[in-house]
C-alpha positions as CSV (number, residue, x, y, z in Angstrom):
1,X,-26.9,13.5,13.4
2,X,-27.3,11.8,9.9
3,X,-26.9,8.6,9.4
4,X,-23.2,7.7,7.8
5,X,-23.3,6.5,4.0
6,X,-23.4,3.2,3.4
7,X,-19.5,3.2,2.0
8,X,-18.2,4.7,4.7
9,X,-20.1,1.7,7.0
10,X,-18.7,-0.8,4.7
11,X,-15.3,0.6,5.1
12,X,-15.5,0.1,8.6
13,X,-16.6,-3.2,8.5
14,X,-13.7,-4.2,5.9
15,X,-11.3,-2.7,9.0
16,X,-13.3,-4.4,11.7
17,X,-12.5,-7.5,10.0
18,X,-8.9,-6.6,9.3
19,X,-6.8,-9.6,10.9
20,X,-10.0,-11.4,11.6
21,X,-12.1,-12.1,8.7
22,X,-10.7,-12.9,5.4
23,X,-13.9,-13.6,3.6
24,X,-15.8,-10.4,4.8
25,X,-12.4,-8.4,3.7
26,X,-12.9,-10.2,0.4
27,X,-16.5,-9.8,0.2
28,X,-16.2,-6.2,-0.1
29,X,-13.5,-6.0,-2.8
30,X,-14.7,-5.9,-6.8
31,X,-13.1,-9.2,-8.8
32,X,-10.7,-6.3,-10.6
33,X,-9.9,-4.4,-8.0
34,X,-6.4,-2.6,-7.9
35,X,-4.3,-2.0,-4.8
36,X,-1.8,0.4,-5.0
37,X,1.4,0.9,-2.7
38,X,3.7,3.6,-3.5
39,X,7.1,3.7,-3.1
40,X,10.5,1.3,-3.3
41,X,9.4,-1.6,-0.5
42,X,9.0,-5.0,-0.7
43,X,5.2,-4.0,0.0
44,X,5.0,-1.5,-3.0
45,X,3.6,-2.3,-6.2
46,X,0.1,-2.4,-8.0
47,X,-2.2,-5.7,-7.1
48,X,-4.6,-6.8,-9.3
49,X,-7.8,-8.5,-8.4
50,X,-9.3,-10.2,-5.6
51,X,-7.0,-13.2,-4.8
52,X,-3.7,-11.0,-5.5
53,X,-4.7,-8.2,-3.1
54,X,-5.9,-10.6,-0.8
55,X,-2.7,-12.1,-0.6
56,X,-0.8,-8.7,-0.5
57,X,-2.6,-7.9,2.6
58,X,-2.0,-11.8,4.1
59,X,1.9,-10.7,3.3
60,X,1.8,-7.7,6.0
61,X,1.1,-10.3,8.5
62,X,3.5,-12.4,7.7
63,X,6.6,-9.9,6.5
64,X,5.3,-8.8,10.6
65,X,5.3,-12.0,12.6
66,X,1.5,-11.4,12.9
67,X,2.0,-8.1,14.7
68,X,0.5,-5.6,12.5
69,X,-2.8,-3.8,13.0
70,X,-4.4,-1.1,12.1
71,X,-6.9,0.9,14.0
72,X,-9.8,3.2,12.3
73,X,-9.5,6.9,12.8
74,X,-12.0,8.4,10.5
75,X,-13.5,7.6,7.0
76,X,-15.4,10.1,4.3
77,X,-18.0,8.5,2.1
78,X,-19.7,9.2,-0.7
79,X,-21.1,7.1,-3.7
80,X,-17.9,7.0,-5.6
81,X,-15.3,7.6,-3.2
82,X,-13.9,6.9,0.5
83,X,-11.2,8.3,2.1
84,X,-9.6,6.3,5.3
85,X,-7.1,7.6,7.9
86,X,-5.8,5.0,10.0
87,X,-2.9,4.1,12.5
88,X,-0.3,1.4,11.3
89,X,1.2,-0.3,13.9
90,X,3.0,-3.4,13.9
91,X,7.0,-4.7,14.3
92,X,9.5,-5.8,11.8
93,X,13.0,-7.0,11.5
94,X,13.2,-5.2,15.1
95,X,12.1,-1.8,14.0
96,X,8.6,-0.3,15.2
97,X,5.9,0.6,13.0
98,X,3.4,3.0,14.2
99,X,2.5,5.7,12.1
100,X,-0.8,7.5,10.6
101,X,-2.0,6.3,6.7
102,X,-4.5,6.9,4.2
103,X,-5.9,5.2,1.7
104,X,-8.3,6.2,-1.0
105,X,-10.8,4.2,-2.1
106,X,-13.1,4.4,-5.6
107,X,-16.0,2.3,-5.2
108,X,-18.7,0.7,-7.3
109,X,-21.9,-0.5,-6.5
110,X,-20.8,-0.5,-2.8
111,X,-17.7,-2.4,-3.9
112,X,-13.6,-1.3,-4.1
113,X,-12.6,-1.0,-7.6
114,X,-9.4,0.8,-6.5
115,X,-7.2,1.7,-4.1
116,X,-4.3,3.6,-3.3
117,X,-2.2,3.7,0.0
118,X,-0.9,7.1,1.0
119,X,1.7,7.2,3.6
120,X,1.3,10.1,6.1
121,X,4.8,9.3,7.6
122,X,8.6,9.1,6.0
123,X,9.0,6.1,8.7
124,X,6.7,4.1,6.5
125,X,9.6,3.3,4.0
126,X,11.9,2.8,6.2
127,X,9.7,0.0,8.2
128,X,8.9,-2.1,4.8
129,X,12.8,-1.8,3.1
């Protein structure tokens, strides 16, 4: 077996620390990154650089009562792109979130530049109304 690229390792790492580690999640992100959600949610929107995605993704924990989590299911690396399927899980305003999602990742010099979130489930919007 080959041994995995290097930017599909660090995407692991960035969802190892998911939850955990703050400054390794940050660590991996460019200054200008972008994070895209789509959709009409109080999570959608574009977040631009490093301190506003990291607070974006300090908001799912909170909008969730600290319950959210995601777990790895696969990632596809090369030097310029990642691709990320994960399960979503958490609970919010009573209703339960868990539910497959992708997101897809440009990198640079081993760092995210830019992502977008791609819902793989319609309950997605309904969870983050």
């Amino acid at each position: 077996m080959s041994e995995e690229h290097p930017n599909a390792a660090l995407v692991r790492r960035v969802f190892s620390a998911f939850g955990r580690d703050p400054k390794a999640i940050a660590a991996a992100f460019d200054r200008g990154i972008t994070w895209r959600v789509p959709g009409d949610t109080i999570m959608s929107g574009e977040y631009h650089g490093r301190v506003e995605v990291m607070e974006f993704l300090r908001r799912t924990g909170l909008e969730t009562g600290g319950t959210y989590r995601s777990a790895l299911h696969t990632v596809f690396a090369d030097d310029d792109w990642a691709v990320a399927i994960y399960r979503a899980m958490g609970t919010r305003n009573g209703v339960e979130l868990d539910i497959e999602q992708a997101l897809v990742i440009r990198l640079r010099d081993r760092m995210w530049m830019d992502v977008t979130a791609v819902p793989l489930d319609p309950s997605f919007a309904k969870f983050w109304a």
